[in-house]
DSSP file (Angstrom, degrees, kcal/mol; ACC not computed):
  #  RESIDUE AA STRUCTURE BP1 BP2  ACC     N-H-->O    O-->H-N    N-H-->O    O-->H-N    TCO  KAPPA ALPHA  PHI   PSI    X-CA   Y-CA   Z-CA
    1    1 A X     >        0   0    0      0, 0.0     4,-1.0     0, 0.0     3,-0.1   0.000 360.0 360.0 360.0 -23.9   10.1  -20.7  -25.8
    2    2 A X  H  >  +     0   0    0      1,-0.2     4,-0.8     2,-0.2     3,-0.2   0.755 360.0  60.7 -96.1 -30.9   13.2  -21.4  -26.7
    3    3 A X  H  > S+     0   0    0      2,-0.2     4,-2.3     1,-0.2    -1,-0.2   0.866 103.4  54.5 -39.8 -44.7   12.6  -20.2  -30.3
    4    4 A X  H  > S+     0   0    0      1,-0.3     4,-2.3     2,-0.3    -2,-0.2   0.667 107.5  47.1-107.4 -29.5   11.8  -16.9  -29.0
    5    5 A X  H  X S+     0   0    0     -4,-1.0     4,-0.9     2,-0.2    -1,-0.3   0.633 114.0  46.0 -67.7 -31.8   15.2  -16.4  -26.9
    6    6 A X  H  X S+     0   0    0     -4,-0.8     4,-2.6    -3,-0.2    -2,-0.3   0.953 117.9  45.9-105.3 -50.8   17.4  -17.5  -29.6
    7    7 A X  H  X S+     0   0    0     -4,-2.3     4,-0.6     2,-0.2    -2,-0.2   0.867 110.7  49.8 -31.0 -58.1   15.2  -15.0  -31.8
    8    8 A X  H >X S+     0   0    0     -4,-2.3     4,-1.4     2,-0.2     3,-0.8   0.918 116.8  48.1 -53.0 -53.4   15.3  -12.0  -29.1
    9    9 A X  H 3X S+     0   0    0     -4,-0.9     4,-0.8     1,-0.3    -2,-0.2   0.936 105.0  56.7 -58.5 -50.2   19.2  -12.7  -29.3
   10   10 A X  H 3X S+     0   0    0     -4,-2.6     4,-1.3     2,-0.2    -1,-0.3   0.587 107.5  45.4 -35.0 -39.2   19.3  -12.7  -32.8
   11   11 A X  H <X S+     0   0    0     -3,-0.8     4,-3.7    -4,-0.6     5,-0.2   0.919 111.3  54.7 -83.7 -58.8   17.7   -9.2  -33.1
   12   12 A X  H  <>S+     0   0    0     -4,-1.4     5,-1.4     1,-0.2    -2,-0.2   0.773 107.4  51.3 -37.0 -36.5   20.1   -7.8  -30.4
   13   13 A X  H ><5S+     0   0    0     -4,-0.8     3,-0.9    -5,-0.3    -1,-0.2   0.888 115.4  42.2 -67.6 -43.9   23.0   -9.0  -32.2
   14   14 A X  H 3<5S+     0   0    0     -4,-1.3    -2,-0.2     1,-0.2    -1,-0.1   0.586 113.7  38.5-119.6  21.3   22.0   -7.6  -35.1
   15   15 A X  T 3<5S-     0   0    0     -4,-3.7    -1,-0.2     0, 0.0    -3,-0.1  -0.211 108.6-109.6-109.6  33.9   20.7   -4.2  -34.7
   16   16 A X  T < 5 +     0   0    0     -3,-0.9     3,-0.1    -5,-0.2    -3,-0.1   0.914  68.6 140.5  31.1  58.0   23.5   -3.4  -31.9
   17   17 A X    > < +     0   0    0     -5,-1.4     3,-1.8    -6,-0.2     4,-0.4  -0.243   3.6 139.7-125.3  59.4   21.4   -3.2  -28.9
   18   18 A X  T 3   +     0   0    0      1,-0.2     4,-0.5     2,-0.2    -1,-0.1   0.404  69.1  72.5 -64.2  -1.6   23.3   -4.9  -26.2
   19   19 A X  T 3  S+     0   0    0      1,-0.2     4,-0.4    -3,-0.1    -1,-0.2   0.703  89.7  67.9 -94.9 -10.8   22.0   -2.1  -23.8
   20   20 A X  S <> S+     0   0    0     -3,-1.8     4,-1.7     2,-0.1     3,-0.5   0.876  85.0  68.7   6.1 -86.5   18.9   -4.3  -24.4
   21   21 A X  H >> S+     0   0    0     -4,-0.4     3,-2.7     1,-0.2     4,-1.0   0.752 102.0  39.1 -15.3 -83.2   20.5   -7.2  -22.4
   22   22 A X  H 3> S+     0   0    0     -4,-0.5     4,-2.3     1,-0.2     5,-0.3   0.795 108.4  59.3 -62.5 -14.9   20.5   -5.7  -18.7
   23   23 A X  H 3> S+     0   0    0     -3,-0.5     4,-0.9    -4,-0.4    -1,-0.2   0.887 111.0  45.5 -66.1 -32.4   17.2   -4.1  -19.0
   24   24 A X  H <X S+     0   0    0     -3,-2.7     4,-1.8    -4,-1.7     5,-0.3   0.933 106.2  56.0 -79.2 -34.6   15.9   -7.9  -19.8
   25   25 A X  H >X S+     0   0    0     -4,-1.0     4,-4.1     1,-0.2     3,-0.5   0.981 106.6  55.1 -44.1 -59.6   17.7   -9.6  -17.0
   26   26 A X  H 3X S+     0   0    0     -4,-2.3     4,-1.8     1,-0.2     5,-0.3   0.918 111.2  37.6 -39.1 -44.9   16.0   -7.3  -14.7
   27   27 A X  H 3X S+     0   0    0     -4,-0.9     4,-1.7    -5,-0.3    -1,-0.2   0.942 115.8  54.2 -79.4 -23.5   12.6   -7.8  -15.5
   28   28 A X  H <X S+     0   0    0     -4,-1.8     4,-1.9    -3,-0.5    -2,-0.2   0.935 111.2  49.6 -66.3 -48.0   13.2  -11.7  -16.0
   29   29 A X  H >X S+     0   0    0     -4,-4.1     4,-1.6    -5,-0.3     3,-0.5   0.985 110.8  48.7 -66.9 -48.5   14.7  -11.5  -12.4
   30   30 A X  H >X S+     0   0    0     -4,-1.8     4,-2.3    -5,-0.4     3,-0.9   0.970 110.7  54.2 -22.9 -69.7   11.4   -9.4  -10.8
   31   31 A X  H 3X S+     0   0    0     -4,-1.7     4,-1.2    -5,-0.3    -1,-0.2   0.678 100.7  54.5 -42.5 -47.9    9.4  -11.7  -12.3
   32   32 A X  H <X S+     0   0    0     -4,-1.9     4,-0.8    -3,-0.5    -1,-0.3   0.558 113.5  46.7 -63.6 -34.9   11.1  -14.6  -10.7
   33   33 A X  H <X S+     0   0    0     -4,-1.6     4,-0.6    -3,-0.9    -2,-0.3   0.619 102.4  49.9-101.4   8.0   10.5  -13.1   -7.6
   34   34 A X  H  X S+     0   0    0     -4,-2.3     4,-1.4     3,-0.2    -2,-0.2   0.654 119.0  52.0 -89.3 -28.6    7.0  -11.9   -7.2
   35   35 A X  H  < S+     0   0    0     -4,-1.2     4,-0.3    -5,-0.3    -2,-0.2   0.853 123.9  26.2 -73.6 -18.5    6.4  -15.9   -8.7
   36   36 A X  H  < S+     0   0    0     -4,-0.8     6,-0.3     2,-0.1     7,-0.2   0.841 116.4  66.1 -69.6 -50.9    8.6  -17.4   -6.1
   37   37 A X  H >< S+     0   0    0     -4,-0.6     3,-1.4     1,-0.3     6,-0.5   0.927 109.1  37.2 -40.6 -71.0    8.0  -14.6   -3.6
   38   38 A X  T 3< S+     0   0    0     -4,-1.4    -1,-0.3     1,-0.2    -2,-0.1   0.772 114.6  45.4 -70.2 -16.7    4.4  -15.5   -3.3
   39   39 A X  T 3  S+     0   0    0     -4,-0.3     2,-0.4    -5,-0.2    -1,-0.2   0.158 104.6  64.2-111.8  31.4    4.1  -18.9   -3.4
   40   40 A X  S X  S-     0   0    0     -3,-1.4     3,-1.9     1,-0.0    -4,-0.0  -0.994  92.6-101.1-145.7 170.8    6.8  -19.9   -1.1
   41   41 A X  T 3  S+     0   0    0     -2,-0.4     3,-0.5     1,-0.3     4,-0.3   0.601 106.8  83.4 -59.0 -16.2    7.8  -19.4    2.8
   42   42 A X  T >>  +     0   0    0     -6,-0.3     4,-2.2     1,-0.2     3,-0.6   0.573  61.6  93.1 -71.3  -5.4   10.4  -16.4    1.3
   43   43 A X  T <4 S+     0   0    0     -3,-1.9    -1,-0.2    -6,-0.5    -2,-0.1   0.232  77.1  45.0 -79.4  29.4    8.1  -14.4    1.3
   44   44 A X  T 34 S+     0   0    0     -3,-0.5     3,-0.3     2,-0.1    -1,-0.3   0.621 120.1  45.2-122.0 -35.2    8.5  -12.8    4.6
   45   45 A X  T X4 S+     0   0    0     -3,-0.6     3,-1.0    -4,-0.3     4,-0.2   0.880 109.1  56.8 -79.5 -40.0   12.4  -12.6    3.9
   46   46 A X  T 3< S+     0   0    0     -4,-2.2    -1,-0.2     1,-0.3    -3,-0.2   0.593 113.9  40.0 -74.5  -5.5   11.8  -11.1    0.0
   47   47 A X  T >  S+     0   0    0     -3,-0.3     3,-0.7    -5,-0.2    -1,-0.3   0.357  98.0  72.9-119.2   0.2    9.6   -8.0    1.5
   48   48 A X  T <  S+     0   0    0     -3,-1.0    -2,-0.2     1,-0.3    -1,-0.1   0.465 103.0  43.6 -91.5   1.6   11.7   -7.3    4.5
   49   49 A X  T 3         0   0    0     -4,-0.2    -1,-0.3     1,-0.2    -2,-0.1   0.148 360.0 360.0-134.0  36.5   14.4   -5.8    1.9
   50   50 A X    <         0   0    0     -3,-0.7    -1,-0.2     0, 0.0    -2,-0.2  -0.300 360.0 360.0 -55.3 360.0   11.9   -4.0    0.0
């Protein structure tokens, strides 16, 4: 997994597509909360601010 980050970084560097970057935090952060979201006792706090 960690191959695959240092790859993905590697391409970004070097075809100048840092506008890349925020577009993956966002979906890495989503992600992180529809798996959290459901399977923990936030999930009455993470849908009241949707």
């Amino acid at each position: 997994m960690i191959d695959f980050f240092h790859d993905l970084w590697g391409y970004i560097k070097q075809r100048k597509k840092f506008w890349l970057t925020p577009l993956l935090l966002i979906l890495v952060f989503c992600g992180l909360i529809l798996i959290f979201g459901a399977s923990t006792g936030l999930s009455p706090f993470i849908y009241s601010i949707f």
